[in-house]
PyMOL Python script that loads the backbone (N, CA, C, O; Angstrom):
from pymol import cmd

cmd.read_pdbstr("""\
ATOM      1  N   UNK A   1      -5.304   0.814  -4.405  1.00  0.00           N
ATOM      2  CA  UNK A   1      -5.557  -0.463  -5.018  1.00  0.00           C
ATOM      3  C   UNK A   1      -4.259  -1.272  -5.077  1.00  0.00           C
ATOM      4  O   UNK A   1      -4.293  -2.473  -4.809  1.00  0.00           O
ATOM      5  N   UNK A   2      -2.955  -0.578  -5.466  1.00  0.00           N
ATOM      6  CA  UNK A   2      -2.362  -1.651  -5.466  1.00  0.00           C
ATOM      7  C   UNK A   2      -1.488  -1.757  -4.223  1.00  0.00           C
ATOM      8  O   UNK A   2      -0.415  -2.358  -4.252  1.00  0.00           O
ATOM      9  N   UNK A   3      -2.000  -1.120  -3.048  1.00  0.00           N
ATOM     10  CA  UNK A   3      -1.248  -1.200  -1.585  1.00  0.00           C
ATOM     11  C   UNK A   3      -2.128  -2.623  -1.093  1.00  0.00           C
ATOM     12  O   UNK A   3      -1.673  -3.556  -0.431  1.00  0.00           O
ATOM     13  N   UNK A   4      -3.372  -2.489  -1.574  1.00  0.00           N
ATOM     14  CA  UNK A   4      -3.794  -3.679  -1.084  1.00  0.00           C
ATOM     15  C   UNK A   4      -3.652  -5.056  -1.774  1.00  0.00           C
ATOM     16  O   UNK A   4      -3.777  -6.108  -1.146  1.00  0.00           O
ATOM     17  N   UNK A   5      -3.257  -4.969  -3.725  1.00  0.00           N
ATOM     18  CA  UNK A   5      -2.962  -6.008  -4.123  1.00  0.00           C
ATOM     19  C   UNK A   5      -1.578  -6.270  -3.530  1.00  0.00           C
ATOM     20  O   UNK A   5      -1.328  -7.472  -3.620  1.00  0.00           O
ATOM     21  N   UNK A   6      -0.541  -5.545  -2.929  1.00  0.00           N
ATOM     22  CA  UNK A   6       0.455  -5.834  -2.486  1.00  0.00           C
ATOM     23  C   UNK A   6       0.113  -6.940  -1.560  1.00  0.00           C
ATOM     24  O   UNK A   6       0.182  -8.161  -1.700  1.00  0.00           O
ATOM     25  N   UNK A   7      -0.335  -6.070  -0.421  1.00  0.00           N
ATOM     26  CA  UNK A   7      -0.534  -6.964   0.419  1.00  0.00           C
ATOM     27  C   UNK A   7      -1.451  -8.384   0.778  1.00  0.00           C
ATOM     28  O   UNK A   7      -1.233  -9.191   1.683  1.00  0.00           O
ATOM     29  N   UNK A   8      -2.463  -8.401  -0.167  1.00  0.00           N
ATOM     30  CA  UNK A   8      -3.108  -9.771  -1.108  1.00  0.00           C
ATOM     31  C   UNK A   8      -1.766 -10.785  -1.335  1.00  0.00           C
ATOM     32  O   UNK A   8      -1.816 -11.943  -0.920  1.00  0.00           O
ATOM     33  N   UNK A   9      -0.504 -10.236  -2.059  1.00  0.00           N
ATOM     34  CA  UNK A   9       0.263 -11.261  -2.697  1.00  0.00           C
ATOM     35  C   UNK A   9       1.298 -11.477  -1.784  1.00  0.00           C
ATOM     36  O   UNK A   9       1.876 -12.564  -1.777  1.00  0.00           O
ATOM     37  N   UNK A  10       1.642 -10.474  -0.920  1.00  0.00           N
ATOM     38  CA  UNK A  10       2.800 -10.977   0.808  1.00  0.00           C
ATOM     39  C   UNK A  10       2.316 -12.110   1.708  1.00  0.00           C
ATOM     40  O   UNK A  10       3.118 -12.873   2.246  1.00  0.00           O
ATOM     41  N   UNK A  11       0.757 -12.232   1.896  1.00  0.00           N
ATOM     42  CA  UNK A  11       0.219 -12.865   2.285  1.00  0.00           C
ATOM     43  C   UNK A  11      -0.790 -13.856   1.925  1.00  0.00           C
ATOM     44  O   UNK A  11      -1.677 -14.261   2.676  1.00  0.00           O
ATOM     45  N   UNK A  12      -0.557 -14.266   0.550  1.00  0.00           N
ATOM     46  CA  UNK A  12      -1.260 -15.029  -0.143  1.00  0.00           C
ATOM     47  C   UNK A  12      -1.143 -16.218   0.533  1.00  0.00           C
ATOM     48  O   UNK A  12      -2.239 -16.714   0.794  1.00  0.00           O
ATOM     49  N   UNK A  13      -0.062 -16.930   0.955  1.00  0.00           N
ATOM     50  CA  UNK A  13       0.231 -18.051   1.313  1.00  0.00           C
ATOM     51  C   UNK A  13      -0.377 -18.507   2.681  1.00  0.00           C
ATOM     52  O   UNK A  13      -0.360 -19.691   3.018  1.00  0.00           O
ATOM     53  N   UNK A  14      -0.941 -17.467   3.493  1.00  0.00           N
ATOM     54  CA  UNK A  14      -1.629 -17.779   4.818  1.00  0.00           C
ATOM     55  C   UNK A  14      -3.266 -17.914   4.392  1.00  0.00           C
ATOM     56  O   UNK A  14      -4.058 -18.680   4.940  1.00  0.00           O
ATOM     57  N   UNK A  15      -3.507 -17.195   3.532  1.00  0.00           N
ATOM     58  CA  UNK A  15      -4.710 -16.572   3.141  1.00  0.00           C
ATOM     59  C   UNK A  15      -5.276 -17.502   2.830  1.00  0.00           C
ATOM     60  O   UNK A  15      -6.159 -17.971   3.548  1.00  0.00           O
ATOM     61  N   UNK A  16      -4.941 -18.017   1.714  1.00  0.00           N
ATOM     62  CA  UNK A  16      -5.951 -19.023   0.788  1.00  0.00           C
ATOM     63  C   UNK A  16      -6.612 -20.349   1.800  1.00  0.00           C
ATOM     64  O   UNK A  16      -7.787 -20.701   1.697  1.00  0.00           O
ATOM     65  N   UNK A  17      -5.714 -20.932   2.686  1.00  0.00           N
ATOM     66  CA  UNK A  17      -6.084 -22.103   3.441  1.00  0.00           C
ATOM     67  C   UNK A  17      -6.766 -21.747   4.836  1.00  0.00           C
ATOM     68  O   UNK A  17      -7.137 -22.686   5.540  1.00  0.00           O
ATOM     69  N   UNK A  18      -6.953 -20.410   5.279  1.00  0.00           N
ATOM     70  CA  UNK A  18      -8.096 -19.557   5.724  1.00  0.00           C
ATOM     71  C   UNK A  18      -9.308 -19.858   5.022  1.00  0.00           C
ATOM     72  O   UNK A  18     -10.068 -20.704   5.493  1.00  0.00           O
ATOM     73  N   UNK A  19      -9.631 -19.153   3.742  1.00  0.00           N
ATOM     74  CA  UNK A  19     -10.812 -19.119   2.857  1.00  0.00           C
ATOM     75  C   UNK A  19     -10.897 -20.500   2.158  1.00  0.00           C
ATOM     76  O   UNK A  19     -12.027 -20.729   1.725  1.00  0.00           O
ATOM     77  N   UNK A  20     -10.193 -21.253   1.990  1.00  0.00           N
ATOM     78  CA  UNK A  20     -10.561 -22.615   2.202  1.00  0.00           C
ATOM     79  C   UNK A  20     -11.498 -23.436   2.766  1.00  0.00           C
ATOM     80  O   UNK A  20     -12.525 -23.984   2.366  1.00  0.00           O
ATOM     81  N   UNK A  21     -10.804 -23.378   3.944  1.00  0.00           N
ATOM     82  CA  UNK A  21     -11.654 -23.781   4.901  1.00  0.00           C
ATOM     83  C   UNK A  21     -13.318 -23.290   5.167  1.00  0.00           C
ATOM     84  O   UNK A  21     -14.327 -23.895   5.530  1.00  0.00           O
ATOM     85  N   UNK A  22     -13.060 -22.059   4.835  1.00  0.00           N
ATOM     86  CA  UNK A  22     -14.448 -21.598   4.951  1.00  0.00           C
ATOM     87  C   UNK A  22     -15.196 -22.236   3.831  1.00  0.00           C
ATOM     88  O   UNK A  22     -16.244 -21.601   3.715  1.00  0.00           O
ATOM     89  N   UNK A  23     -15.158 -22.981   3.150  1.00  0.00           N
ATOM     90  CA  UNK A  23     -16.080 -23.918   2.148  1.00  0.00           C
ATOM     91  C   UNK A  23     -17.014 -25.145   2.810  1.00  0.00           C
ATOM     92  O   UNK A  23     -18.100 -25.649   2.525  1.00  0.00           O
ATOM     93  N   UNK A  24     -15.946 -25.360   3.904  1.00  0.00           N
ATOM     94  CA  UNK A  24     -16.756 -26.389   4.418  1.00  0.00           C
ATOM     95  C   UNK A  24     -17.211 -26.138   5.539  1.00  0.00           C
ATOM     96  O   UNK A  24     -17.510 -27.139   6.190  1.00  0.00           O
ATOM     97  N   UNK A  25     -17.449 -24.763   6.216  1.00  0.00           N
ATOM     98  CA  UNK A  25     -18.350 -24.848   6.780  1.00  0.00           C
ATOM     99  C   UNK A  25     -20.153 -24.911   6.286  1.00  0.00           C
ATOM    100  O   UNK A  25     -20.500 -24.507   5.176  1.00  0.00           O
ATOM    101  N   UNK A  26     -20.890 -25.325   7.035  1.00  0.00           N
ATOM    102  CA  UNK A  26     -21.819 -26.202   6.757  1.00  0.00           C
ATOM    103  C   UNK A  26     -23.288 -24.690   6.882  1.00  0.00           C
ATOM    104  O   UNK A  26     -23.440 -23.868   7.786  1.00  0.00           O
ATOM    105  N   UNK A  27     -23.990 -24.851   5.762  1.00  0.00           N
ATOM    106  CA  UNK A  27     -24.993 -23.640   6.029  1.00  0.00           C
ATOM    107  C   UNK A  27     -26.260 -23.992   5.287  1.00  0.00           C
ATOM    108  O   UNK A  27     -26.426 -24.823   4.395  1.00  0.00           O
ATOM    109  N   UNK A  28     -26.970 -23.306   5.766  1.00  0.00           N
ATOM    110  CA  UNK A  28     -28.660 -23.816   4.878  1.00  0.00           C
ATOM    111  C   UNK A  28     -28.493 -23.186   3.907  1.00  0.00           C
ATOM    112  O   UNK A  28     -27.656 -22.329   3.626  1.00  0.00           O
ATOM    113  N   UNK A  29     -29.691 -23.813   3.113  1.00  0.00           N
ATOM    114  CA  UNK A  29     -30.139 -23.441   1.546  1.00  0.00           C
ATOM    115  C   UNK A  29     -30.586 -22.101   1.479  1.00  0.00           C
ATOM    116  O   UNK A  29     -31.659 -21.695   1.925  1.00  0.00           O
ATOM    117  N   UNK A  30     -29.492 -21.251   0.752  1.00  0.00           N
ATOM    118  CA  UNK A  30     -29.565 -19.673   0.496  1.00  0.00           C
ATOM    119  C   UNK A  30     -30.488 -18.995  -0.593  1.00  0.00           C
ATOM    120  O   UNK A  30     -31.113 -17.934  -0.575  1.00  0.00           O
ATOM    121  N   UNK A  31     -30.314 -20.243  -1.797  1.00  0.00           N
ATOM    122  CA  UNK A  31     -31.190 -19.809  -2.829  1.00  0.00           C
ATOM    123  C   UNK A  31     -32.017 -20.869  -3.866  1.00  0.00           C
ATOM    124  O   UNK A  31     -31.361 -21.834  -4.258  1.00  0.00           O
ATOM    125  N   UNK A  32     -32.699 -20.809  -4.092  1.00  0.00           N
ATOM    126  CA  UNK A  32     -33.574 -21.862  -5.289  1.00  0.00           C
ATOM    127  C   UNK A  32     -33.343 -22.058  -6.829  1.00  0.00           C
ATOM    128  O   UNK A  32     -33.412 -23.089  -7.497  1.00  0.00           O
ATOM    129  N   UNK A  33     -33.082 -20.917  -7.156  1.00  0.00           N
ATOM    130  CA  UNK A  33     -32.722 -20.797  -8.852  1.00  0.00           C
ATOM    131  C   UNK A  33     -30.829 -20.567  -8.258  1.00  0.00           C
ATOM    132  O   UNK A  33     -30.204 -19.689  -7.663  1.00  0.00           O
ATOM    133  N   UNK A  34     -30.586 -21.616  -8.717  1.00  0.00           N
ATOM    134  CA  UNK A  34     -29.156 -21.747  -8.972  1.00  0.00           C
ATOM    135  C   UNK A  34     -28.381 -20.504 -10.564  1.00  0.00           C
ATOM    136  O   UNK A  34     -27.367 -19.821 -10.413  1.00  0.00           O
ATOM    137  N   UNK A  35     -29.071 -20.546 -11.670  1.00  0.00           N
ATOM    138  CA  UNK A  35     -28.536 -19.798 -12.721  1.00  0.00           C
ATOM    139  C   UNK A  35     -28.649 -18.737 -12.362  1.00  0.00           C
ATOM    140  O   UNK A  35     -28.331 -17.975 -13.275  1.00  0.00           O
ATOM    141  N   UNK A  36     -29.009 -18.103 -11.285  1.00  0.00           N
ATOM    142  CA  UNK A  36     -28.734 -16.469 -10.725  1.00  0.00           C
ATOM    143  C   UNK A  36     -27.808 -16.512 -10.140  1.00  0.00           C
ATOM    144  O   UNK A  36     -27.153 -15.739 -10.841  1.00  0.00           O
ATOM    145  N   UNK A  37     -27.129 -16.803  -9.350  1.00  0.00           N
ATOM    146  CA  UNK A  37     -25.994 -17.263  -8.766  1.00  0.00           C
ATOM    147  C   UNK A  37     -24.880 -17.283  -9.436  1.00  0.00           C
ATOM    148  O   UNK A  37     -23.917 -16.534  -9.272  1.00  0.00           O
ATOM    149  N   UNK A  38     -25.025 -18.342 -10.379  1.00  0.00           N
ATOM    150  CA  UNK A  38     -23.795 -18.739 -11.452  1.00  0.00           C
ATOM    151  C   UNK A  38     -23.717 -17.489 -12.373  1.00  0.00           C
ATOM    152  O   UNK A  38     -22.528 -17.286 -12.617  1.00  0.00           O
ATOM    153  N   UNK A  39     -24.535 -16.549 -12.996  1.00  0.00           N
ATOM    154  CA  UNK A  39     -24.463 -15.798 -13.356  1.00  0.00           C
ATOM    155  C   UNK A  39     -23.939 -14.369 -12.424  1.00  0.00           C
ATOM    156  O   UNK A  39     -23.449 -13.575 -13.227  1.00  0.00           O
ATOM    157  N   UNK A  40     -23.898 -13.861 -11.122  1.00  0.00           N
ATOM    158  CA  UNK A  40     -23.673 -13.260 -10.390  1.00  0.00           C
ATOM    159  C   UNK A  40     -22.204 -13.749 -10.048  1.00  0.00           C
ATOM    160  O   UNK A  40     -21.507 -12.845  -9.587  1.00  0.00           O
ATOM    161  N   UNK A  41     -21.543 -15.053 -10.179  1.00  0.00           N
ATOM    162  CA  UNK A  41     -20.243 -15.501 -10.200  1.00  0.00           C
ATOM    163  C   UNK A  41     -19.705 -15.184 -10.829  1.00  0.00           C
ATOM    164  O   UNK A  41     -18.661 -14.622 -10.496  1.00  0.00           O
ATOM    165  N   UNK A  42     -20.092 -15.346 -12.303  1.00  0.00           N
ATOM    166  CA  UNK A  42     -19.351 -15.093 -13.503  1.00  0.00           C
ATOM    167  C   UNK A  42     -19.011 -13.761 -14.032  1.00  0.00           C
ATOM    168  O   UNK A  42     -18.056 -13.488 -14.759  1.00  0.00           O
ATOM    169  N   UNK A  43     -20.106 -12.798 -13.476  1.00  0.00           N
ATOM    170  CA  UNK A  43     -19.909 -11.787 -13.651  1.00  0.00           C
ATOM    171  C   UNK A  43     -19.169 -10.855 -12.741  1.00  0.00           C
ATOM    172  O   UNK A  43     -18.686  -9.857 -13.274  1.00  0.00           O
ATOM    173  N   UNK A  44     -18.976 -11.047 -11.245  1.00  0.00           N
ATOM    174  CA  UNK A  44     -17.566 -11.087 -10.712  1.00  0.00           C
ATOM    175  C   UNK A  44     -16.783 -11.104 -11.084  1.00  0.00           C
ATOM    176  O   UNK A  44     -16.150 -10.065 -11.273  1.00  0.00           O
ATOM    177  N   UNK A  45     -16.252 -12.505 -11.485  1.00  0.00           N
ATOM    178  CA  UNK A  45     -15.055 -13.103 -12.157  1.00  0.00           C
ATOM    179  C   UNK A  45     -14.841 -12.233 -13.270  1.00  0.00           C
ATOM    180  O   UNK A  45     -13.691 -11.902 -13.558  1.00  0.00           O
ATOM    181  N   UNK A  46     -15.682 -11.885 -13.834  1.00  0.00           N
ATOM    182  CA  UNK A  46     -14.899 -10.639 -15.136  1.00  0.00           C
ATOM    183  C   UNK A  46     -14.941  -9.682 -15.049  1.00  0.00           C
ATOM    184  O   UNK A  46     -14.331  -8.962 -15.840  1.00  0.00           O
ATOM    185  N   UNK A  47     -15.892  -9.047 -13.759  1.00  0.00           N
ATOM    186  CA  UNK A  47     -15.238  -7.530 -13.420  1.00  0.00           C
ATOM    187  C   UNK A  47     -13.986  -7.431 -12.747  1.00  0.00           C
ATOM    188  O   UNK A  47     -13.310  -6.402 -12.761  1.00  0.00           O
ATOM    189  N   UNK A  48     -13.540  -8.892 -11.927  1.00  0.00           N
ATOM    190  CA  UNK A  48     -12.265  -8.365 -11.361  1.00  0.00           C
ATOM    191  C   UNK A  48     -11.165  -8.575 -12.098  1.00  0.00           C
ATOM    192  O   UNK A  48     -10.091  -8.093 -11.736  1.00  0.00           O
ATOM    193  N   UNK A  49     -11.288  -9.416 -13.375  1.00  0.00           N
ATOM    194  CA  UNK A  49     -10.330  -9.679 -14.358  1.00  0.00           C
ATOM    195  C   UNK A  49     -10.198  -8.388 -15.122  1.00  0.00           C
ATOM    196  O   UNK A  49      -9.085  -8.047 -15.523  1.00  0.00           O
ATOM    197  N   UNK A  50     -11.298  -7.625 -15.355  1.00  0.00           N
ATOM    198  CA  UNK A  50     -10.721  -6.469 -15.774  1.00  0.00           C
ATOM    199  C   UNK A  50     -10.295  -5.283 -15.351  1.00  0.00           C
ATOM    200  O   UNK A  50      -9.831  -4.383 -16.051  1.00  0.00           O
ATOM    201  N   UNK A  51     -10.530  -5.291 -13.669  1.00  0.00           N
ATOM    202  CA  UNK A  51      -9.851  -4.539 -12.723  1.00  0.00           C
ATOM    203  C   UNK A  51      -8.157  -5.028 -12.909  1.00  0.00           C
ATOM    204  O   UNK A  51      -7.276  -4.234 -13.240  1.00  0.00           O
ATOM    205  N   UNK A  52      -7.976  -6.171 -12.685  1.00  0.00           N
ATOM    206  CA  UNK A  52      -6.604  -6.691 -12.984  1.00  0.00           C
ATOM    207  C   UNK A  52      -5.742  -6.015 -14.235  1.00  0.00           C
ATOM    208  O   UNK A  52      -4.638  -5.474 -14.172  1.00  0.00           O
ATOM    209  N   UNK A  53      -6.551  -6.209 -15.330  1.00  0.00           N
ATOM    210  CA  UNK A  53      -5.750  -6.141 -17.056  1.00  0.00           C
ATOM    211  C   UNK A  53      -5.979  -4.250 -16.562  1.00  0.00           C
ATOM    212  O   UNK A  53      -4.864  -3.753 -16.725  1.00  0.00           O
ATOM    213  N   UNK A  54      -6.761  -3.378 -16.165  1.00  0.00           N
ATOM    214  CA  UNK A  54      -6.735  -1.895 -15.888  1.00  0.00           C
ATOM    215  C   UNK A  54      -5.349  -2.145 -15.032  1.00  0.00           C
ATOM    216  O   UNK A  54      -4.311  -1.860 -15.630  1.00  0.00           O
ATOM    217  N   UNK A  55      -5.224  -2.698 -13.561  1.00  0.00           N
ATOM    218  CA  UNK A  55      -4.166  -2.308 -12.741  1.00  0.00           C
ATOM    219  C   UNK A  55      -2.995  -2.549 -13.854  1.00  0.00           C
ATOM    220  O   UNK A  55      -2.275  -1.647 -14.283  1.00  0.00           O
ATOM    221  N   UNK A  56      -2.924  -3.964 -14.262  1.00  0.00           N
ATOM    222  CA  UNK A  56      -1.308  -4.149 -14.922  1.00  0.00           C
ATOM    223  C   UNK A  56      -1.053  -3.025 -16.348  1.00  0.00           C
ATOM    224  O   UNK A  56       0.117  -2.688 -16.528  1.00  0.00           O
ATOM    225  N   UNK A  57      -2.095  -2.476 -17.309  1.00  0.00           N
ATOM    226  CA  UNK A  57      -1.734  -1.677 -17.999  1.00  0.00           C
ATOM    227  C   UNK A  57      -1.823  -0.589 -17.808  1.00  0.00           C
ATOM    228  O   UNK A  57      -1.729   0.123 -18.808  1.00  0.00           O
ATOM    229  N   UNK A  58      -2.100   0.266 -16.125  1.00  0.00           N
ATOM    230  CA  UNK A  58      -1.724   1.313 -15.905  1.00  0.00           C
ATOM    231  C   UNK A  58      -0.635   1.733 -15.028  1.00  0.00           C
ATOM    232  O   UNK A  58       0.100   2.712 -15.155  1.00  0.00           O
ATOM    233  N   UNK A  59      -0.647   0.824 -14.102  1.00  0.00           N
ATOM    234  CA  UNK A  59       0.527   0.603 -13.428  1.00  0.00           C
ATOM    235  C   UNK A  59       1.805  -0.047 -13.256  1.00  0.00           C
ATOM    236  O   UNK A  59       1.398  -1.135 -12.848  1.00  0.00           O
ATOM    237  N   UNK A  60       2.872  -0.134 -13.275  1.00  0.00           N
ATOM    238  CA  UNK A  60       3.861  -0.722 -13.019  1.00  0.00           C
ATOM    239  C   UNK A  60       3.823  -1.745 -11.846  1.00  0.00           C
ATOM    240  O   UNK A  60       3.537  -1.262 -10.751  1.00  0.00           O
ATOM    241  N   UNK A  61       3.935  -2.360 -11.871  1.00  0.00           N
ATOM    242  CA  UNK A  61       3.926  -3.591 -10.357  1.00  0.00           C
ATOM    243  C   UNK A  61       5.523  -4.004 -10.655  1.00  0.00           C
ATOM    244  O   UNK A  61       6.142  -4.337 -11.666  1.00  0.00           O
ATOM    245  N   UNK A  62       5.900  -3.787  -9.103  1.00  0.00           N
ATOM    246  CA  UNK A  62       7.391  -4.744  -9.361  1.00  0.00           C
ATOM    247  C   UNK A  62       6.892  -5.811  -8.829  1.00  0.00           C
ATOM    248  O   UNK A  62       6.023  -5.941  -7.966  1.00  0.00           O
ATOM    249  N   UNK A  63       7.665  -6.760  -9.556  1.00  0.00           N
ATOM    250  CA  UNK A  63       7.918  -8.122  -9.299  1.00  0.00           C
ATOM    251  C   UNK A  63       9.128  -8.799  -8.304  1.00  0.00           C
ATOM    252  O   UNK A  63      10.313  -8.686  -8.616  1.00  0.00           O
ATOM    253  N   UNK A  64       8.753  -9.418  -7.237  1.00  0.00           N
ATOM    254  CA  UNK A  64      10.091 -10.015  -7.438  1.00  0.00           C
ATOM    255  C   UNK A  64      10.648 -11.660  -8.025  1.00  0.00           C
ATOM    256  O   UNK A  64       9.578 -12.143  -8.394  1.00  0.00           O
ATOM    257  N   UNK A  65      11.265 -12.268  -8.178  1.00  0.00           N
ATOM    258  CA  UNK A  65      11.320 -13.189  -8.241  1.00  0.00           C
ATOM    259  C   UNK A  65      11.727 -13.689 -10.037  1.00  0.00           C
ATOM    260  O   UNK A  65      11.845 -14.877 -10.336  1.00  0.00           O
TER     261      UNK A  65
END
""", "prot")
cmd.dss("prot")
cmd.show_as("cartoon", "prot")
cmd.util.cbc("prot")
cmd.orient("prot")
C-alpha cells in the first residue's frame, strides 16, 4: 500500500491532467436515479479517507519537502 501511495505522489503531477481529461470525454446515460450514485461516491470518499488516517497512523511516510 504504501509502495503504491509512493508512487501515486512521484507522479501525481502527470496523473491528474490524464484523469482530467477523461471527464470530458462524452458517454451515454449510465443511470436514472442519480441518489444511488451520489451515495456510492460518498461512500468511497470515506472509505478511502479512512484507508488514509489507517496508512498515516500506522505507518511512517517520509516526507520530503
Amino acid at each position: 500500500m504504501v509502495k503504491i501511495g509512493n508512487l501515486f505522489f512521484r507522479t501525481r503531477n502527470f496523473i491528474f491532467p490524464i484523469f482530467y481529461l477523461f471527464l470530458f470525454i462524452p458517454s451515454s446515460q449510465l443511470v436514472v436515479n442519480y441518489k444511488i450514485i451520489a451515495i456510492i461516491g460518498i461512500s468511497i470518499t470515506i472509505i478511502g479517507q479512512l484507508i488514509r488516517m489507517v496508512t498515516i497512523g500506522l505507518v511512517y511516510v517520509i516526507r520530503g519537502g
